[in-house]
C-alpha positions as CSV (number, residue, x, y, z in Angstrom):
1,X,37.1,51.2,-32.5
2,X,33.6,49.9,-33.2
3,X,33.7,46.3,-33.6
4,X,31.7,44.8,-37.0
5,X,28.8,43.1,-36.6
6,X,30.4,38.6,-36.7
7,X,29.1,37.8,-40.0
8,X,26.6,38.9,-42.7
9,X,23.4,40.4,-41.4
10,X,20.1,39.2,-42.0
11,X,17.8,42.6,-42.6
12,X,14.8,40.6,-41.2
13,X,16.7,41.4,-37.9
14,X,18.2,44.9,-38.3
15,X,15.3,46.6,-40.9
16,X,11.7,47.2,-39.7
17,X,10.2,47.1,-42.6
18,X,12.1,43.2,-43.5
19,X,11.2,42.3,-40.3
20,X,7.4,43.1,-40.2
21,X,7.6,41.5,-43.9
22,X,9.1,38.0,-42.7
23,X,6.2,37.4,-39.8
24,X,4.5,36.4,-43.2
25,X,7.2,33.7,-43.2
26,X,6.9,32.8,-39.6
27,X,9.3,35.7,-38.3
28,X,13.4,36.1,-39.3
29,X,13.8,32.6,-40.0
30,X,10.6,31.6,-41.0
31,X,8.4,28.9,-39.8
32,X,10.5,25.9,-42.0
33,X,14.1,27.3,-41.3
34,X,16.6,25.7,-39.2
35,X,19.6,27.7,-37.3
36,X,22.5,26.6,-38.7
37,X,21.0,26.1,-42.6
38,X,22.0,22.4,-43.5
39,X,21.0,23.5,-47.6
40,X,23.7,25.9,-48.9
41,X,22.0,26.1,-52.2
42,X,19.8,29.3,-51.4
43,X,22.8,31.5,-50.4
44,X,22.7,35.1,-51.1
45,X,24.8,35.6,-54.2
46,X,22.4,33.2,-55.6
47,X,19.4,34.3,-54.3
48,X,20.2,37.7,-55.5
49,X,21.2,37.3,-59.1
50,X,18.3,34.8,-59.6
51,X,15.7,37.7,-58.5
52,X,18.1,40.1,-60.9
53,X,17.2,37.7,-63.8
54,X,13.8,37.4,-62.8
55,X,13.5,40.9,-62.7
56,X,15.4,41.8,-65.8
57,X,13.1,39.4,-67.6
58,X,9.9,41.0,-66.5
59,X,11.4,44.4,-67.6
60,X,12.2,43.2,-71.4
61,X,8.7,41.6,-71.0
62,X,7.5,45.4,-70.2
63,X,8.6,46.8,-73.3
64,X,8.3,43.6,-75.4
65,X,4.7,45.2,-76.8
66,X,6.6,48.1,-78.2
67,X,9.3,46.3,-79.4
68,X,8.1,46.3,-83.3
69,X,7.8,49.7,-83.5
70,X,4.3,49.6,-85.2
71,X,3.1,51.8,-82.6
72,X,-1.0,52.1,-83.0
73,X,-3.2,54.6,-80.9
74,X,-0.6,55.5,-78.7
75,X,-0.2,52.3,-77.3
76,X,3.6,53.0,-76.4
77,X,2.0,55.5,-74.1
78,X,-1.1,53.9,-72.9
79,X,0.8,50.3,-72.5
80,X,3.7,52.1,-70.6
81,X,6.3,50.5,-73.1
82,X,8.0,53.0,-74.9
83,X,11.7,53.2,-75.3
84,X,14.0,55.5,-77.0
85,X,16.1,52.6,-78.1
86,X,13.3,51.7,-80.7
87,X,12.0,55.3,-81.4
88,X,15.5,56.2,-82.8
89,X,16.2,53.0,-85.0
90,X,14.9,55.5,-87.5
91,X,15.7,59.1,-86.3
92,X,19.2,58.2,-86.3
93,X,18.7,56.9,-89.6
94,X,20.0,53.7,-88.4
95,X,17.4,51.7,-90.2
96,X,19.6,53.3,-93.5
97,X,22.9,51.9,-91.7
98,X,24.2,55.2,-91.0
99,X,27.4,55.1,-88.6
100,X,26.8,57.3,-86.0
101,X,28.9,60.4,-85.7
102,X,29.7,59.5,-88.9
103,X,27.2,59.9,-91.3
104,X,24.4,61.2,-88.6
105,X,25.4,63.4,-85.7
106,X,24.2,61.6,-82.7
107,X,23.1,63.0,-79.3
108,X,24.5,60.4,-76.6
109,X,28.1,60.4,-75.8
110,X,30.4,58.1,-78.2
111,X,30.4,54.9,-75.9
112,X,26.3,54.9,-76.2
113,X,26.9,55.7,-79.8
114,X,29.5,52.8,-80.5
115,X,26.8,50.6,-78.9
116,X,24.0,51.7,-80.9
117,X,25.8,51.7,-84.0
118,X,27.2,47.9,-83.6
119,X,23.6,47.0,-82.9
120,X,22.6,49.0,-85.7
121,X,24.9,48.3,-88.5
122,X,24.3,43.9,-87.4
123,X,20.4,44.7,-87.4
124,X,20.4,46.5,-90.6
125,X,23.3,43.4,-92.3
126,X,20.8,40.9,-91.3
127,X,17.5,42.2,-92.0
128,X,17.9,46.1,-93.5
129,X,15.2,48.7,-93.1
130,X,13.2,46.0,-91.5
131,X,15.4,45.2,-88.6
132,X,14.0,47.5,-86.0
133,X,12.8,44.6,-83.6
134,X,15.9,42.6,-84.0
135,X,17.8,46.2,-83.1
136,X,16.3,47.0,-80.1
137,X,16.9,43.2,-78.4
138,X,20.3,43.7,-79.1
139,X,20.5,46.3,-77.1
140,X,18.5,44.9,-74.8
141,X,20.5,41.9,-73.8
142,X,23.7,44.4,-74.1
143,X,21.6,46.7,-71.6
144,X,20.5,44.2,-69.3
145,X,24.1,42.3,-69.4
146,X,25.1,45.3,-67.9
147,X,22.0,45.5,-65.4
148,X,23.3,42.5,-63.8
149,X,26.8,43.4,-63.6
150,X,25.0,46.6,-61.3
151,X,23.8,43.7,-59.3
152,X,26.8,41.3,-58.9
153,X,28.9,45.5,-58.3
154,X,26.9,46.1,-55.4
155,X,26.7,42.6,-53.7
156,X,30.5,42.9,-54.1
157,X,30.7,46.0,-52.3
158,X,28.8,45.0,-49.5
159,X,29.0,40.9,-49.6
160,X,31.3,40.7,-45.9
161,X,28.5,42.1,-43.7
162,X,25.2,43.7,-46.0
163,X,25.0,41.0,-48.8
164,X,21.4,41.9,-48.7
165,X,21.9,45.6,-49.6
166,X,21.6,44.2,-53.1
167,X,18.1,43.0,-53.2
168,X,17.3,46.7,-53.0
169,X,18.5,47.3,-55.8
170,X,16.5,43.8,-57.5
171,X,13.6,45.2,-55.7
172,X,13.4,48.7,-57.1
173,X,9.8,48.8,-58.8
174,X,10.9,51.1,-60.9
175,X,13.9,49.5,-62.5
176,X,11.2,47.6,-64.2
177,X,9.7,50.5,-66.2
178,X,13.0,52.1,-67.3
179,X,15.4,49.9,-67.6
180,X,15.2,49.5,-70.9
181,X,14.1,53.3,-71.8
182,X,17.1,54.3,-73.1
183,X,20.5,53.3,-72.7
184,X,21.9,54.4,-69.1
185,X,22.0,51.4,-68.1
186,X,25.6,50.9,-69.9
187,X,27.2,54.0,-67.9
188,X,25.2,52.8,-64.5
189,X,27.1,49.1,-64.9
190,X,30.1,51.0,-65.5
191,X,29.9,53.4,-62.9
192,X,29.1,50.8,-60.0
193,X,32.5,48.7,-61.6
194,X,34.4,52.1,-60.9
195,X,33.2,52.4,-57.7
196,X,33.8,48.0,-56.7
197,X,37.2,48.4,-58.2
198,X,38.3,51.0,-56.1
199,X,36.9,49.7,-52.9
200,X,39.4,46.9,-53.6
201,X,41.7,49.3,-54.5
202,X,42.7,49.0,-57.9
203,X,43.2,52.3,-59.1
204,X,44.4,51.6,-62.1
205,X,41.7,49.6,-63.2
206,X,38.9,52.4,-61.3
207,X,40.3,55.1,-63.5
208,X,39.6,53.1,-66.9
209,X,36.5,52.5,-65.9
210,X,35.8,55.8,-64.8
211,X,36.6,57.1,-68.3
212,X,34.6,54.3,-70.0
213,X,31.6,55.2,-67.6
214,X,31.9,59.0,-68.9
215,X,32.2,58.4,-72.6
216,X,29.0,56.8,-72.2
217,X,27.2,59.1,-70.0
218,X,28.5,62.2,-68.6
219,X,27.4,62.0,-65.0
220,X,30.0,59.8,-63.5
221,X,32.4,62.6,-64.4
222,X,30.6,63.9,-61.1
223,X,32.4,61.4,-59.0
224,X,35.4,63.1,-59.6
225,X,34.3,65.8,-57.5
226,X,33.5,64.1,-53.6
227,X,36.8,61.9,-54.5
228,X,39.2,64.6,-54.9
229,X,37.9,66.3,-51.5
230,X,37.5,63.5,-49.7
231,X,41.0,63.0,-50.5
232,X,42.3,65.8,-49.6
233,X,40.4,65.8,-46.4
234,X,42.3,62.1,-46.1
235,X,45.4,63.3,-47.2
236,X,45.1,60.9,-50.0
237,X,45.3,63.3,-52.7
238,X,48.2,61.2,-54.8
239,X,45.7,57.8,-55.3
240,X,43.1,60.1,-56.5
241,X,44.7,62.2,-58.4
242,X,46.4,59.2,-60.5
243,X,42.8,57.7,-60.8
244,X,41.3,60.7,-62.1
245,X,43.8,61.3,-64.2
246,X,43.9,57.4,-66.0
247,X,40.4,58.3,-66.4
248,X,40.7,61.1,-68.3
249,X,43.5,59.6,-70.5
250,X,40.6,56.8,-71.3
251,X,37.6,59.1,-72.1
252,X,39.9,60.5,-74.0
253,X,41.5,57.7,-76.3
254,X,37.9,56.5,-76.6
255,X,36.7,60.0,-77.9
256,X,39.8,61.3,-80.0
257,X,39.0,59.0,-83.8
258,X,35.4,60.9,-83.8
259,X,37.0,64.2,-82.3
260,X,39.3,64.1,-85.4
261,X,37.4,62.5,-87.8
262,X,33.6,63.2,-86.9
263,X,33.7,66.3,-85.4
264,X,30.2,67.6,-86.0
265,X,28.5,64.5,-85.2
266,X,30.7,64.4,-82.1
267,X,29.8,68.5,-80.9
268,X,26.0,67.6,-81.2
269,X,25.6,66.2,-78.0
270,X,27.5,69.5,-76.5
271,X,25.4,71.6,-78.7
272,X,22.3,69.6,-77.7
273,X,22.9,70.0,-74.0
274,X,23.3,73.9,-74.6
275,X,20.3,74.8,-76.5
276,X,18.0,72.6,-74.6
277,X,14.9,74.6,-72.6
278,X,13.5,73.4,-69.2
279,X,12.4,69.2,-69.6
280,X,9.1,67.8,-68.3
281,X,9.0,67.6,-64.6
282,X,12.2,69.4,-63.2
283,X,12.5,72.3,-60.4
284,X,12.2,74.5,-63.1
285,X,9.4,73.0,-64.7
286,X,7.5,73.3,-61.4
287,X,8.4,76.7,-60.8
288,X,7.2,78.2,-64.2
289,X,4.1,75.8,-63.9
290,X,3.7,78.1,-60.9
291,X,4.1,81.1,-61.9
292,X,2.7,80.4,-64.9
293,X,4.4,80.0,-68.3
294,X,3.2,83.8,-69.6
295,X,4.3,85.0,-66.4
296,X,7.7,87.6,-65.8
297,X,9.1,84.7,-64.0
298,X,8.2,82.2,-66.8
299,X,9.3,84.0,-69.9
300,X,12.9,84.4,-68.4
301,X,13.0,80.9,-67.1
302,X,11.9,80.2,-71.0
303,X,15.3,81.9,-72.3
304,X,17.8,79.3,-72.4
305,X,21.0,81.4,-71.5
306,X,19.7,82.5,-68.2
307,X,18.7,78.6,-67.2
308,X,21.6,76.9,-68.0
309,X,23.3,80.1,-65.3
310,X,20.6,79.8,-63.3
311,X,21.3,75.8,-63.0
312,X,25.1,75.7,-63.3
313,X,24.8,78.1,-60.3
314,X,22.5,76.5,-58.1
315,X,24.4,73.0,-58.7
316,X,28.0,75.1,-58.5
317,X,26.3,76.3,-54.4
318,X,24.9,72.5,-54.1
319,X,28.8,71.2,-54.5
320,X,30.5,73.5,-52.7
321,X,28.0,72.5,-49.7
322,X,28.8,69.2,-50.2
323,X,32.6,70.0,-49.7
324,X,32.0,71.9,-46.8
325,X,30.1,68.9,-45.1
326,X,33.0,66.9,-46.5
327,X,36.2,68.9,-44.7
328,X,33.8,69.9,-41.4
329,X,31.6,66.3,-40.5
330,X,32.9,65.0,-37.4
331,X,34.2,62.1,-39.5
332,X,35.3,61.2,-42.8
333,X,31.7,60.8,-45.0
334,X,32.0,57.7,-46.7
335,X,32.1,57.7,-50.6
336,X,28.9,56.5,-51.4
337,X,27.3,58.9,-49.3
338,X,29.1,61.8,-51.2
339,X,28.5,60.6,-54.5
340,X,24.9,59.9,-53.9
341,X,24.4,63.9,-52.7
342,X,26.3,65.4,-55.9
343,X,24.2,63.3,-58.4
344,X,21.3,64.0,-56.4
345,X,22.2,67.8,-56.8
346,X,22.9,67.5,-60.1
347,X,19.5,65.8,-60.6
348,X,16.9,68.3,-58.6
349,X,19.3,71.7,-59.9
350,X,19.5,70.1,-63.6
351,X,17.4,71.6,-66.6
352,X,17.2,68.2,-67.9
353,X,15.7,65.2,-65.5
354,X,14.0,62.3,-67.5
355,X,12.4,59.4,-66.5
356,X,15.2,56.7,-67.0
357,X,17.5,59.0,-65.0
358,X,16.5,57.6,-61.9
359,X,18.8,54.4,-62.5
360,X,22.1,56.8,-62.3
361,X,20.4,57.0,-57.9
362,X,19.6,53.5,-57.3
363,X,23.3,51.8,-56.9
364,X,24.2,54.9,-55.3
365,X,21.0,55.5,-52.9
366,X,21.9,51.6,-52.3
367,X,25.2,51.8,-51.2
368,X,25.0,55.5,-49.3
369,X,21.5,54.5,-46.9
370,X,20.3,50.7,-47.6
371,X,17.0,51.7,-46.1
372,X,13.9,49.8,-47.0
373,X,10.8,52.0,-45.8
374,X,12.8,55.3,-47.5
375,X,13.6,53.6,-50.6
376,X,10.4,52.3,-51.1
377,X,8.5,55.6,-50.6
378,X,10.9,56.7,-53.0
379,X,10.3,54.3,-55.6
380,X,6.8,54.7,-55.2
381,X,7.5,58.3,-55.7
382,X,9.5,57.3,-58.6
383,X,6.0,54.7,-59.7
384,X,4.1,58.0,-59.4
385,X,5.8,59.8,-61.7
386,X,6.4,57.2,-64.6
387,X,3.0,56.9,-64.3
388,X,1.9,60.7,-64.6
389,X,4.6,61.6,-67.3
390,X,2.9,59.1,-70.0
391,X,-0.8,60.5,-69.0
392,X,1.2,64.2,-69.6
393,X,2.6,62.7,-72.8
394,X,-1.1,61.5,-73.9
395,X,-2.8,64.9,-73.4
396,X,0.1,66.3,-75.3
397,X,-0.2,64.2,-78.2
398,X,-4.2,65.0,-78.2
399,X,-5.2,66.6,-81.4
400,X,-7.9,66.9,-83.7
401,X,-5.8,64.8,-86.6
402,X,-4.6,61.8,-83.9
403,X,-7.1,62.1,-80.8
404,X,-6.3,59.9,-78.0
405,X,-8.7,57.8,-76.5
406,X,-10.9,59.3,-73.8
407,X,-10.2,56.6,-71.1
408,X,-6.2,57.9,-71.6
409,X,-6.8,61.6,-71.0
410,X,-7.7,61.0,-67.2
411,X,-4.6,62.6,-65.2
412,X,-4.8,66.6,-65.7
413,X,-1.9,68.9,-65.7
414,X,-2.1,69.3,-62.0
415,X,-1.6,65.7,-61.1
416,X,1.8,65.7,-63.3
417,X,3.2,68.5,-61.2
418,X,2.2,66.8,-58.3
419,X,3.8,64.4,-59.5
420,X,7.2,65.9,-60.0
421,X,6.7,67.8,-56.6
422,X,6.4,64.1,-55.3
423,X,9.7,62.6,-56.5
424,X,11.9,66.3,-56.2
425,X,10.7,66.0,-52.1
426,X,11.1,62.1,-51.8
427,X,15.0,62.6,-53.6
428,X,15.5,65.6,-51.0
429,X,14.5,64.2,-48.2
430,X,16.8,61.1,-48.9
431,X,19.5,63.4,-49.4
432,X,18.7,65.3,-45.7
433,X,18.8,62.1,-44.2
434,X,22.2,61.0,-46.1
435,X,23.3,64.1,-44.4
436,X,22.3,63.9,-41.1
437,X,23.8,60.4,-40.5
438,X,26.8,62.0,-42.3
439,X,27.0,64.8,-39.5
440,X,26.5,61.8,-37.1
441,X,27.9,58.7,-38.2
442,X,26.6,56.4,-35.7
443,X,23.1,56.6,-37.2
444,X,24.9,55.1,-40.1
445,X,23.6,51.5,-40.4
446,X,26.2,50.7,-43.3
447,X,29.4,52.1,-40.7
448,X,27.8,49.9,-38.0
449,X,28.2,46.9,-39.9
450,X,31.4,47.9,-40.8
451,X,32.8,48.8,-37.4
452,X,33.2,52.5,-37.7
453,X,34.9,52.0,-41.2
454,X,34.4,53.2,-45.2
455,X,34.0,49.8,-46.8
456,X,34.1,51.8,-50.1
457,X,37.2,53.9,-49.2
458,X,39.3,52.1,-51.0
459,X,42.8,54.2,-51.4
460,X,41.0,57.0,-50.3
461,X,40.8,55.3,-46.4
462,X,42.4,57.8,-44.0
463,X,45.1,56.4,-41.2
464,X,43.3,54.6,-38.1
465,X,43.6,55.9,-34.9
466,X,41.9,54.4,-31.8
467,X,41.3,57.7,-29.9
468,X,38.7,58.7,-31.9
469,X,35.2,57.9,-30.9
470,X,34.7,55.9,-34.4
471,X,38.2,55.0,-34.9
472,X,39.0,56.5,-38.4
473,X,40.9,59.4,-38.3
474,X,44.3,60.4,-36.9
């Protein structure tokens, strides 16, 4: 079996891109440093949740122009600060102190909606219809609470050998800008406590928080999915099986009072998932661009019934791939590497792909390939299209009755697809490169730290047998 690296690494000495970075510093250790540190106050936990709060206070500074809500000339576009989480103090008639579900069907699933309703019910007690501003930083300090937790998850998960890994996450330009765009950053904190729970296999706990993660965002129920066969490939079905189901039983018990009791406002975010056409910059969205929205080939992707097939079967193929590279890889794939590739599939298949989305890839892109130069052209790719989606949302907004300003109107159509072209290849080729070092593990830079091994695993770890060339399986 491989042996692990002695220690935590130090990605000025394994990364290129670190590396080439630190001769700004005088090299790996920099100019100052001394070999063994005598300080122990800059160690990497604090170092890392420092920069988190750093970062999480230049992303509330973002938005902080579009906090009020008195949005003039399309500033919330032209400043780059709009967020849903002000835009719908009033469309959920919260600013009336409707309860969601309640007394207003709401579109998020109930945990988001218990979330925006405490914040909304305490903002409208304190200052009523006027309470918008005080609203929205309640959910912002809820939001970026749980933004650091994503943080502290994936140091955790990796603070034996890649303590590091998490500064890509601090890093992530685009974090900045959507962060606090709507509320995903709940089920993202969620999802990365799932997955740090049962790398120190507590399945128990996992499976609560894999429920809580889904009843505020439906994508972790995704995870499900690479568990189960990578269980069964590990002849760990029982663990799984037992987590999965806990997490059921808590999605449910969190769900059932607005099943019973508010069951239209409950069904609307079913109903709104169902009904909704192709969203700005998807695979779909680039295909009828192409073949033009009048076109044969646009007017049937146009009828709802036939995209949500066309998707649930292109993402139905994209899985059962997955499970075939699962069962066949010369080795076990580790978890994070699965669950990267089936939210990936589910992202570049989807109908539905908007701009805060990316934050369900980051922990996950993190943990499955904690490359810098690939996750920086990614982010830039991500940069790109943030960008390019508010120029789209300004020439759609032009009219005669509100015309935007003429310096606004300066990216055309054509630069918003090429946008979206941008970040569907950059989220592709990440995903072909997750599954090359899948198909050979010792291009895996997080197994080599690791010594051959799944530090995410957790339950799902199969027996150890030294005949293998890696060690893992028997």
């Amino acid at each position: 079996m491989t042996r692990p690296t002695p220690g935590p690494e130090a990605p000025s000495r394994t990364d290129p891109v670190v590396a080439s970075l630190s001769r700004l510093i005088g090299g790996p250790l920099g100019r100052q440093a001394i070999d063994p540190p005598r300080r122990r106050f800059w160690i990497p936990p604090r170092v890392i949740l420092l920069s988190g709060i750093l970062m999480f206070a230049l992303a509330w500074l973002q938005k902080l122009p579009c906090a009020d809500g008195n949005w003039q000339d399309f500033e919330q576009y032209t400043r780059l600060c709009y967020t849903d989480i002000r835009a719908l103090w009033g469309a959920e008639r919260l600013n009336e102190g409707a309860v969601p579900y309640f007394d207003h069907p709401v579109e998020y699933p109930v945990l988001t909606g218990i979330l925006m309703g405490a914040a909304g019910l305490l903002a409208h007690a304190g200052l009523g219809d006027g309470g918008g501003t005080l609203y929205y930083h309640l959910n912002a300090i809820v939001l970026l609470v749980f933004g650091m937790g994503t943080i502290a998850a994936v140091y955790g998960l990796r603070r034996e050998r890649r303590p590091w890994d998490a500064m890509l996450v601090v890093g992530a330009p685009a974090l900045l800008f959507t962060g606090l765009v709507n509320w995903d950053l709940l089920a993202v904190g969620l999802t990365v406590f799932f997955l740090l729970a049962w790398a120190r296999r507590r399945p128990v706990l996992a499976g609560v928080l894999l429920g809580l993660a889904v009843a505020a965002k439906f994508y972790p129920l995704l995870l499900a999915g690479p568990m189960l066969v990578l269980a069964f490939r590990n002849r760990r079905l029982g663990p799984a099986l037992s987590c999965v189901g806990i997490a059921a039983g808590t999605w449910l018990a969190v769900n059932l009072p607005f099943i019973l009791f508010a069951r239209e406002g409950w069904l609307r975010f079913f109903q709104l998932n169902s009904e909704r056409g192709i969203d700005w910059g998807t695979l779909w969205y680039v295909l009828r661009d192409f073949a033009g929205p009048e076109s044969a080939i646009g007017t049937t992707l146009n009828n709802v019934d036939f995209l949500n097939y066309a998707y649930l079967v292109l993402f139905a193929l994209s899985c059962v791939a997955i499970a075939v590279l699962t069962l066949k890889a010369p080795e076990p794939p580790r978890f994070a590497q699965l669950s990267f590739l089936v939210i990936a599939a589910f992202l570049i298949t989807g109908k539905v792909w908007s701009q805060q989305y990316l934050l369900w890839l980051l922990p996950l892109a993190v943990l499955a390939r904690p490359r810098w130069r690939t996750f920086l052209l990614w982010q830039a790719a991500e940069l790109f299209y943030f960008v390019a989606f508010y120029g789209e949302l300004l020439a759609a907004s032009n009219s005669d009755d509100s015309p935007v300003p003429a310096w606004a109107l300066i990216a055309p159509e054509w630069v918003f697809v090429a946008a979206s072209i941008t970040r569907l290849g950059t989220v592709i080729a990440l995903c072909a490169l997750v599954v090359r070092e899948t198909l050979n593990p010792r291009l895996d830079v997080v197994r080599a730290s690791y010594g051959g091994l799944d530090p995410d695993s957790g339950l799902l770890a199969p027996p150890i047998n030294p005949k293998t060339p890696l060690g893992l399986t028997a």
